[in-house]
VMD Tcl script that builds the backbone (N, CA, C; Angstrom):
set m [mol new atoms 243]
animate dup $m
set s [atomselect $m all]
$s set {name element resname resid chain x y z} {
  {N N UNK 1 A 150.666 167.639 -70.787}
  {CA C UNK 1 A 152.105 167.692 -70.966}
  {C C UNK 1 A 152.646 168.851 -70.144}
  {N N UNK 2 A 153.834 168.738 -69.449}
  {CA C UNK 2 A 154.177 169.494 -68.737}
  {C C UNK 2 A 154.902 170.439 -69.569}
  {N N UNK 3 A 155.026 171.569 -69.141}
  {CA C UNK 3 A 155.692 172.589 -70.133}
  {C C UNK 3 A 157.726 172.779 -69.316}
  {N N UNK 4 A 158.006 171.788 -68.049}
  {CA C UNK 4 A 159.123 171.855 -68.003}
  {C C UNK 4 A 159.838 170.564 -68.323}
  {N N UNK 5 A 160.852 170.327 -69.206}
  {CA C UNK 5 A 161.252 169.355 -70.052}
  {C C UNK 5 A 162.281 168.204 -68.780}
  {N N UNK 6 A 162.146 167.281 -68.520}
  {CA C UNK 6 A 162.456 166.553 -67.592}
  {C C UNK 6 A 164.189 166.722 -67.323}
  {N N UNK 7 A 164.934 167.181 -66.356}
  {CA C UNK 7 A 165.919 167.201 -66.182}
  {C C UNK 7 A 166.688 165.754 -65.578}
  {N N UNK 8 A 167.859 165.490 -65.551}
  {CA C UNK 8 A 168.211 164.226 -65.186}
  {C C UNK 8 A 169.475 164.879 -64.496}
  {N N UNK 9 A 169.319 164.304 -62.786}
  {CA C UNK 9 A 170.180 164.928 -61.828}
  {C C UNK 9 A 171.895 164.674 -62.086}
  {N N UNK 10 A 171.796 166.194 -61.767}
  {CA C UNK 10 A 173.869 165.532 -62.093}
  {C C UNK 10 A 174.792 164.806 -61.910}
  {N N UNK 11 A 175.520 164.536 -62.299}
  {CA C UNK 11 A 176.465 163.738 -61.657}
  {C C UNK 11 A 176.932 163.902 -60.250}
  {N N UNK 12 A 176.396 163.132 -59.075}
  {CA C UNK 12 A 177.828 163.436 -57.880}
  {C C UNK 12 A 176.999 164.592 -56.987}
  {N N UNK 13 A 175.469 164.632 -57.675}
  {CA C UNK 13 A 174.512 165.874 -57.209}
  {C C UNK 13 A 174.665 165.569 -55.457}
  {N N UNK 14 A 174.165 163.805 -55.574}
  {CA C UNK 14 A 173.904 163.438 -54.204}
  {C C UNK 14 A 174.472 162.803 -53.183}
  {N N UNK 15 A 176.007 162.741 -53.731}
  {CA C UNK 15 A 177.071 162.536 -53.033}
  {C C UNK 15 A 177.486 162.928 -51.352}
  {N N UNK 16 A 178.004 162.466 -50.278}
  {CA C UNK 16 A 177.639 163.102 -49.533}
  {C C UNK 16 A 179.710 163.736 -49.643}
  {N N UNK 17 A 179.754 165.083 -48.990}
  {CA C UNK 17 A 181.186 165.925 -48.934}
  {C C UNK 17 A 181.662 165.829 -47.414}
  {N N UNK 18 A 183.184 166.295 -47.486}
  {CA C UNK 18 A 183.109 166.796 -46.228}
  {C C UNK 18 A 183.822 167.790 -46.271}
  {N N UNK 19 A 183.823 168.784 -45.496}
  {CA C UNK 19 A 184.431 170.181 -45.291}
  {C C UNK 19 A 185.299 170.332 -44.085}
  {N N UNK 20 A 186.213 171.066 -43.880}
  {CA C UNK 20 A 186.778 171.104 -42.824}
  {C C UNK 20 A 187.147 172.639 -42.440}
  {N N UNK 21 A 187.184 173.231 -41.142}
  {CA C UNK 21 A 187.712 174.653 -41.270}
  {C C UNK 21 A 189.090 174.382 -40.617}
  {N N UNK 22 A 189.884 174.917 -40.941}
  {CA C UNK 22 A 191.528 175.306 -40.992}
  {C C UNK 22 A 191.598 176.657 -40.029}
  {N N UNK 23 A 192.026 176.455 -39.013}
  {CA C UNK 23 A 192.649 177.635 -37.862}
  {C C UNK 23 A 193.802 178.129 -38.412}
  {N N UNK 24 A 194.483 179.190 -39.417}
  {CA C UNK 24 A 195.993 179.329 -39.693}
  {C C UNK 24 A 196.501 179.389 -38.118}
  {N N UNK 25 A 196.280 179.908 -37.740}
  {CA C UNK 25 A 197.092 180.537 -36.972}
  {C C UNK 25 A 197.332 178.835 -35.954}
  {N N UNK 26 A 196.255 178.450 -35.468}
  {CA C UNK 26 A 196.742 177.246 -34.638}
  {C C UNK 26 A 197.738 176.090 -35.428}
  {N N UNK 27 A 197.753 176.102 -36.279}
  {CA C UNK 27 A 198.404 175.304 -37.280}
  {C C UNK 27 A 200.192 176.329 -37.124}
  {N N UNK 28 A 200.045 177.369 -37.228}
  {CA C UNK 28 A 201.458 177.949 -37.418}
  {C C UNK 28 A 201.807 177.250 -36.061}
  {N N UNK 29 A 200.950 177.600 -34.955}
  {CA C UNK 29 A 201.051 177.355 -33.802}
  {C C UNK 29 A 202.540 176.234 -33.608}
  {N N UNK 30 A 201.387 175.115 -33.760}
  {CA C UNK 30 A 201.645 173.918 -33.502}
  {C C UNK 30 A 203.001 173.579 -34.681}
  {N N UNK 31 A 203.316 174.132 -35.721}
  {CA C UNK 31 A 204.825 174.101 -36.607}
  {C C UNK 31 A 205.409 174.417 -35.636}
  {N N UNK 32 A 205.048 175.546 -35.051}
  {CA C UNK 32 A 206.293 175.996 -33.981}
  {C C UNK 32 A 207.051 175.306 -32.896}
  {N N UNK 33 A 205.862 174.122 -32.843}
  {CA C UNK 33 A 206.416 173.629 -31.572}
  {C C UNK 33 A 207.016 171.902 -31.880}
  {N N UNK 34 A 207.200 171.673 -33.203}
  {CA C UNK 34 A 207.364 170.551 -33.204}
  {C C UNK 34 A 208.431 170.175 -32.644}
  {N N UNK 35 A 208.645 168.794 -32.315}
  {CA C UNK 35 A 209.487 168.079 -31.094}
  {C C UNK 35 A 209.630 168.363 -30.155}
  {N N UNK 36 A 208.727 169.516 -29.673}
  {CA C UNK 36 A 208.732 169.998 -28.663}
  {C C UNK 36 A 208.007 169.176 -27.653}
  {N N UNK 37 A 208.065 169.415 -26.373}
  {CA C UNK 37 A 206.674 168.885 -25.451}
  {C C UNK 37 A 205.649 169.741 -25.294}
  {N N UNK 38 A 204.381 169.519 -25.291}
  {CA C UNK 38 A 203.592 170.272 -25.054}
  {C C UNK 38 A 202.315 170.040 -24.234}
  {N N UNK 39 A 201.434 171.032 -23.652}
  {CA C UNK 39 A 200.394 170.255 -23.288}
  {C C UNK 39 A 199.580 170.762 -24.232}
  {N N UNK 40 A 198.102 170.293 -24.371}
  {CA C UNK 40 A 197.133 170.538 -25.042}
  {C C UNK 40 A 195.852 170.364 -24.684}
  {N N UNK 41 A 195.104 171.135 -24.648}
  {CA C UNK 41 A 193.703 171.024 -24.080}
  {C C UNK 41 A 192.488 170.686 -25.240}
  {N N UNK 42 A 192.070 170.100 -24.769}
  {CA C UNK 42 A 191.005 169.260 -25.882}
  {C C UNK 42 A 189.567 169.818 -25.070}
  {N N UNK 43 A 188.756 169.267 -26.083}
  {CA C UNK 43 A 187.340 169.188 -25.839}
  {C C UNK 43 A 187.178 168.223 -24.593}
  {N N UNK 44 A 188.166 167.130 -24.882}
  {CA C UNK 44 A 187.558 166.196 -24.017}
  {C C UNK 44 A 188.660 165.930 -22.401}
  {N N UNK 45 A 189.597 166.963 -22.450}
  {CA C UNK 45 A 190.710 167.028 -22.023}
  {C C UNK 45 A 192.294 167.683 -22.042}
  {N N UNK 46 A 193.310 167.216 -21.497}
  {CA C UNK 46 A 194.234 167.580 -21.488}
  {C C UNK 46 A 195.228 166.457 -21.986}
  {N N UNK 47 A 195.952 166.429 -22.404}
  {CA C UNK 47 A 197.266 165.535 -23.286}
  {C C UNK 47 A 198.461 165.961 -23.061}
  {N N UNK 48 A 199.360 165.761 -22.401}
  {CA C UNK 48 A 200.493 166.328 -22.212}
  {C C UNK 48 A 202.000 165.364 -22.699}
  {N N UNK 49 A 202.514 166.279 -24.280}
  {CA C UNK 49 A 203.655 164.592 -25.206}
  {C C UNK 49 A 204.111 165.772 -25.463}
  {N N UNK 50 A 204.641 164.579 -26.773}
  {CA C UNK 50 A 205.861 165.439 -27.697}
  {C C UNK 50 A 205.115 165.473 -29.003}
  {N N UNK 51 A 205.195 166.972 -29.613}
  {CA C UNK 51 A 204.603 166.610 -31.136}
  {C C UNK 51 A 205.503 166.067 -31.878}
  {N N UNK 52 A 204.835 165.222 -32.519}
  {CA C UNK 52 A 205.777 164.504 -33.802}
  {C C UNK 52 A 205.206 165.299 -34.898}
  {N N UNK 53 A 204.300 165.407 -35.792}
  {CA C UNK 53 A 203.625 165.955 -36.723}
  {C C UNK 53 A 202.302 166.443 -36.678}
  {N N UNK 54 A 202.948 167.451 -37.572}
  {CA C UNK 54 A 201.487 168.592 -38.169}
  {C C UNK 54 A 200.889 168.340 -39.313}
  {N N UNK 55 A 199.425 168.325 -39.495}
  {CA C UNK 55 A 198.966 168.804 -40.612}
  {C C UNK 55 A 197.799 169.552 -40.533}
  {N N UNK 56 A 197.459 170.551 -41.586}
  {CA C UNK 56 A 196.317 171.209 -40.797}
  {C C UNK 56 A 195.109 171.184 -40.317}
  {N N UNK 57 A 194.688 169.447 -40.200}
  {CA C UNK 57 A 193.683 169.229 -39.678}
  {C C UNK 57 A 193.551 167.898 -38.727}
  {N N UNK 58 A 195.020 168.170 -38.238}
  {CA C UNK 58 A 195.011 167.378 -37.075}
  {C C UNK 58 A 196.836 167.085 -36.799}
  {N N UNK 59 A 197.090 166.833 -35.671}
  {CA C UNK 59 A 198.737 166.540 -34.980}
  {C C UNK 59 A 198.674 165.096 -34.341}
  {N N UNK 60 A 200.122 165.179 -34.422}
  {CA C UNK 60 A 200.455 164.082 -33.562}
  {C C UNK 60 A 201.247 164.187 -32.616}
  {N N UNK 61 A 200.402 163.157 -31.721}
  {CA C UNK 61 A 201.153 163.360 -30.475}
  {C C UNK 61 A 201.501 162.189 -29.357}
  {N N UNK 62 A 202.884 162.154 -28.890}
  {CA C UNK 62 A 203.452 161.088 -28.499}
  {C C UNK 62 A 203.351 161.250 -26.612}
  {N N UNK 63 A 202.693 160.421 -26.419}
  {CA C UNK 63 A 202.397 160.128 -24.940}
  {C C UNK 63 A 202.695 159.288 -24.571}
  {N N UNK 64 A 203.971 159.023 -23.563}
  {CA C UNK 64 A 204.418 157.917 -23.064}
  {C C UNK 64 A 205.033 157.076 -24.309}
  {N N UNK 65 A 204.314 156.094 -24.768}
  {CA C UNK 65 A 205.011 155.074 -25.602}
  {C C UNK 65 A 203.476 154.956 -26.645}
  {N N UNK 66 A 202.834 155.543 -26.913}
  {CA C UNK 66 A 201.589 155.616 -27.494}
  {C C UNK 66 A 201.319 156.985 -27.972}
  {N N UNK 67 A 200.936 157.134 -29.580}
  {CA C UNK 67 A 200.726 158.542 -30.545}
  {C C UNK 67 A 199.581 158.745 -30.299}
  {N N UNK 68 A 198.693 160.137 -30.504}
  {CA C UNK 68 A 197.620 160.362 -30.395}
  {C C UNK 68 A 197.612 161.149 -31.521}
  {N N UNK 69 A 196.565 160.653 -32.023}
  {CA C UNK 69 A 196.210 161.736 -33.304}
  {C C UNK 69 A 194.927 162.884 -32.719}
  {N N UNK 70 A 195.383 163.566 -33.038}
  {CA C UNK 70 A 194.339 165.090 -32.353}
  {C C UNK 70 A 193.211 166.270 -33.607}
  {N N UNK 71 A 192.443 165.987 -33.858}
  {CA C UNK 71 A 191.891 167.173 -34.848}
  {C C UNK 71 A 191.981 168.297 -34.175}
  {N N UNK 72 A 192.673 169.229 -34.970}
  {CA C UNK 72 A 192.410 170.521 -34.645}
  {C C UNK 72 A 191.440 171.399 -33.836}
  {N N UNK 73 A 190.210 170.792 -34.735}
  {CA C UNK 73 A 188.841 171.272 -34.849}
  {C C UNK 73 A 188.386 171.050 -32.900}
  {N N UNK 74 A 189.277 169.972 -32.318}
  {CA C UNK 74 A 189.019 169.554 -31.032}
  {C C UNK 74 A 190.012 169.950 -30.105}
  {N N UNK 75 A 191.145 171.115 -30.442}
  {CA C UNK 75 A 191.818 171.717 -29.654}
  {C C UNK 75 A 191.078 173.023 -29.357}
  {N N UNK 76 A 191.430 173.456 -27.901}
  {CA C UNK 76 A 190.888 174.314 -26.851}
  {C C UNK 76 A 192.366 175.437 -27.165}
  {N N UNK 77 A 193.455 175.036 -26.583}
  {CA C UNK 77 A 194.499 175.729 -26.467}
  {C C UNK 77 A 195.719 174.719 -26.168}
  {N N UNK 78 A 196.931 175.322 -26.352}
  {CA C UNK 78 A 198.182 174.440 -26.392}
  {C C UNK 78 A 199.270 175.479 -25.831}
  {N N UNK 79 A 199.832 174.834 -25.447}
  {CA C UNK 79 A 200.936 175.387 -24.351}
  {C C UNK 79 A 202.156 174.655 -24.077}
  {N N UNK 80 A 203.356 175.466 -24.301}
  {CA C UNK 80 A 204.682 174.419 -24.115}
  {C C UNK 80 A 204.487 173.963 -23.036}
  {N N UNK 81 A 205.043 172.818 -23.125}
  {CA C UNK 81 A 205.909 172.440 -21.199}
  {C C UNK 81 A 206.683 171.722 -21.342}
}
mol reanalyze $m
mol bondsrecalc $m
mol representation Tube
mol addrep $m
């Protein structure tokens, strides 16, 4: 007999999460500039619209006649124009 009494795993033990990190400051950023035009440099590039909306883990952004949704987490730097 084992001397540790069988535990039964918790609820939600093995769930999988997700986490996100929050830039304040790029987030104030990007409030600042809403309706503005801007460019933006990505991981994978450059985007150059109008922001429509913020939230803090990702914007939107209007290019031509087509929105782009952007994660944060994948902005480089942003810059009016």
């Amino acid at each position: 007999m084992s001397a540790y009494p069988y535990q039964q795993p918790q609820p939600g033990a093995n769930t999988p999460s997700m986490s996100t990190v929050i830039d304040p400051f790029l987030y104030q950023t990007l409030l600042s500039v809403v309706q503005r035009d801007v460019v933006i440099q990505t991981t994978l590039g450059n985007l150059r619209g109008n922001v429509v909306h913020v939230m803090p883990d990702h914007v939107a952004l209007r290019v031509g006649g087509s929105m782009f949704f952007v994660r944060t987490q994948q902005i480089v730097w942003v810059m009016p124009g």
